[in-house]
C-alpha positions as CSV (number, residue, x, y, z in Angstrom):
1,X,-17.5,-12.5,-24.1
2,X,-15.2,-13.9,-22.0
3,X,-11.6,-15.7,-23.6
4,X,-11.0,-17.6,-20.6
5,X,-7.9,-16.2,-19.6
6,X,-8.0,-14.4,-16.4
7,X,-8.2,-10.3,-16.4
8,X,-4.3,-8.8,-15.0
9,X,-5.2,-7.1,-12.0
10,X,-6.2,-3.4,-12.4
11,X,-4.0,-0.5,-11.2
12,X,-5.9,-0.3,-8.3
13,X,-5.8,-3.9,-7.5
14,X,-2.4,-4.2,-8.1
15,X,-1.7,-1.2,-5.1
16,X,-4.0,-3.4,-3.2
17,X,-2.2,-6.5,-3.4
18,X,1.2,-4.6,-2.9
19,X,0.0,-3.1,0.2
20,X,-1.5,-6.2,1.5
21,X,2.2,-8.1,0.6
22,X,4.1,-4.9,2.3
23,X,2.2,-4.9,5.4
24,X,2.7,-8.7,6.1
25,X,6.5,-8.2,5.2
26,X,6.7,-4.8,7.8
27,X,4.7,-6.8,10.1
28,X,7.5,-9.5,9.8
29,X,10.0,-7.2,10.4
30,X,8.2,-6.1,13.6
31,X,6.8,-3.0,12.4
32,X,3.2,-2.3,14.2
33,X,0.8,-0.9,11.6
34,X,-1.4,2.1,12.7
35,X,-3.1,3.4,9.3
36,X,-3.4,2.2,5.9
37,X,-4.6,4.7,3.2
38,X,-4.2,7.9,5.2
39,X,-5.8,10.4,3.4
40,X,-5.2,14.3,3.7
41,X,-5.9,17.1,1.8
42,X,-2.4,16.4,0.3
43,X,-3.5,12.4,-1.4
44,X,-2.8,9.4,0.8
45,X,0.4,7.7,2.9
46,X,0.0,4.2,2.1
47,X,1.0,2.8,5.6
48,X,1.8,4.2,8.8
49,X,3.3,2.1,10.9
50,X,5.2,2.1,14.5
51,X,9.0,0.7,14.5
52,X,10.4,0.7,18.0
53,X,8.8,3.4,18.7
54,X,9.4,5.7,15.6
55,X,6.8,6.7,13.9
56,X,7.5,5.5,10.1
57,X,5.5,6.6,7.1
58,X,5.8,4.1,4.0
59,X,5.3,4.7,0.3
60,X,4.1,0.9,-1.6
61,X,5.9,0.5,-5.0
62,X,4.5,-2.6,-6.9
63,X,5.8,-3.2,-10.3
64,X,4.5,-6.1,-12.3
65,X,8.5,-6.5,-14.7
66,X,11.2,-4.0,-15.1
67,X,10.2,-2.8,-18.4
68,X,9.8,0.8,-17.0
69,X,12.3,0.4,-14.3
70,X,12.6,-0.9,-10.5
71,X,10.0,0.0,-8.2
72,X,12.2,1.9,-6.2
73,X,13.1,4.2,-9.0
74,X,9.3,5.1,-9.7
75,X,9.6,7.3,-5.9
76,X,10.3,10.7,-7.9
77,X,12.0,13.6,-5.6
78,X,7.8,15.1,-6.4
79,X,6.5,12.3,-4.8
80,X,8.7,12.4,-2.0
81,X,7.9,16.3,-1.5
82,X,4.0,15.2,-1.4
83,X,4.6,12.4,1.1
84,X,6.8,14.9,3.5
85,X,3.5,17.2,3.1
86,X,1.1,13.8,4.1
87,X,3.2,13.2,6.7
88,X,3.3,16.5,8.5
89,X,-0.7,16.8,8.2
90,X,-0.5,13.0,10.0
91,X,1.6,14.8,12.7
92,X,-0.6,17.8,12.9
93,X,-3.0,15.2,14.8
94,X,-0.5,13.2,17.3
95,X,0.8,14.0,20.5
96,X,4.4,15.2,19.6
97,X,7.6,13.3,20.6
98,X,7.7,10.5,18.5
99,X,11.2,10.7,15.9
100,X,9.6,9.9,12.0
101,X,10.9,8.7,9.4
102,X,10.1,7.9,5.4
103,X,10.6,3.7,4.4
104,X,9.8,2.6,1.0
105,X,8.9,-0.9,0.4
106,X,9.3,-1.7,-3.2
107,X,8.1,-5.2,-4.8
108,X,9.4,-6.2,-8.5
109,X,7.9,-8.9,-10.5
110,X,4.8,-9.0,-8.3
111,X,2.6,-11.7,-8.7
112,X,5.7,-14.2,-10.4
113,X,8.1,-16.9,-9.5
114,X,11.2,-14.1,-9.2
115,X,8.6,-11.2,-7.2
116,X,11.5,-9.1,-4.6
117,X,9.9,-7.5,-1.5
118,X,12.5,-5.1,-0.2
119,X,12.0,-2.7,2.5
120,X,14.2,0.4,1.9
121,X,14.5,2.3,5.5
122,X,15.3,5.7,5.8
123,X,14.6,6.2,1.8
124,X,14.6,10.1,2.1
125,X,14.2,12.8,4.1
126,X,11.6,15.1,4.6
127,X,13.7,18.2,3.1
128,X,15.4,16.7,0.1
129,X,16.9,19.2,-2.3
C-alpha cells in the first residue's frame, strides 16, 4: 500500500549515488577514472582513478546527517587496513612504476540543501599503526 511519500534511498542506493557525486567531483578536479567497484578477494575499492599520473585509490563516504558522525570519521583504521590489502591486489595486475596513493571523498547531508562534497587527499597511508 503505498503512503505516497517517496521510499529514502536504500544503503546500496545511497553508495550509488555517492559514487556517482564523487566521480563527477574527482572528474572536476581532473582526476581520470580507471575502475569503479574493483573487486578482489579482499571486498571492493570504490574508485580508481589516475591524478597526474599517480595512481589514486578512493574510499566513497556518503552520510545522509551527522547523527552518527562526519563521513570522514566512518573510515576506521580496519577499513583503511582492508583498502591497503584491495589496493596491493589492484597493483598485483599493473605494470609497476606508477607512485599510489589513498584519497577519501566524503559527502555530508547528501541529497539536502547543506550536502558537502570534500575530497580528502593523501587520507592515509598504506602502513598506518
Amino acid at each position: 500500500m503505498s503512503t505516497g511519500v517517496p521510499d529514502a534511498p536504500s544503503l546500496i542506493d545511497l553508495g550509488k549515488l555517492g559514487e556517482d557525486t564523487a566521480c563527477r567531483e574527482l572528474e572536476r578536479q581532473g582526476y581520470a577514472i580507471l575502475a569503479r567497484r574493483y573487486r578482489s578477494r579482499h571486498g571492493e575499492i570504490d574508485i580508481v582513478c589516475d591524478d597526474g599520473g599517480t595512481l589514486v585509490f578512493v574510499e566513497v563516504k556518503a552520510r545522509r546527517s551527522k547523527r552518527c558522525g562526519t563521513a570522514a570519521e566512518a573510515i576506521t583504521f580496519r577499513k583503511r587496513r582492508k583498502i591497503a590489502a584491495m589496493a596491493l591486489d589492484y597493483l598485483s595486475h599493473q605494470p609497476r612504476g606508477a607512485p599510489c596513493r589513498f584519497d577519501v571523498v566524503a559527502i555530508d547531508s547528501m541529497g539536502t540543501s547543506a550536502e558537502t562534497v570534500r575530497v580528502i587527499r593523501n587520507a592515509f597511508l598504506a602502513y598506518e599503526r
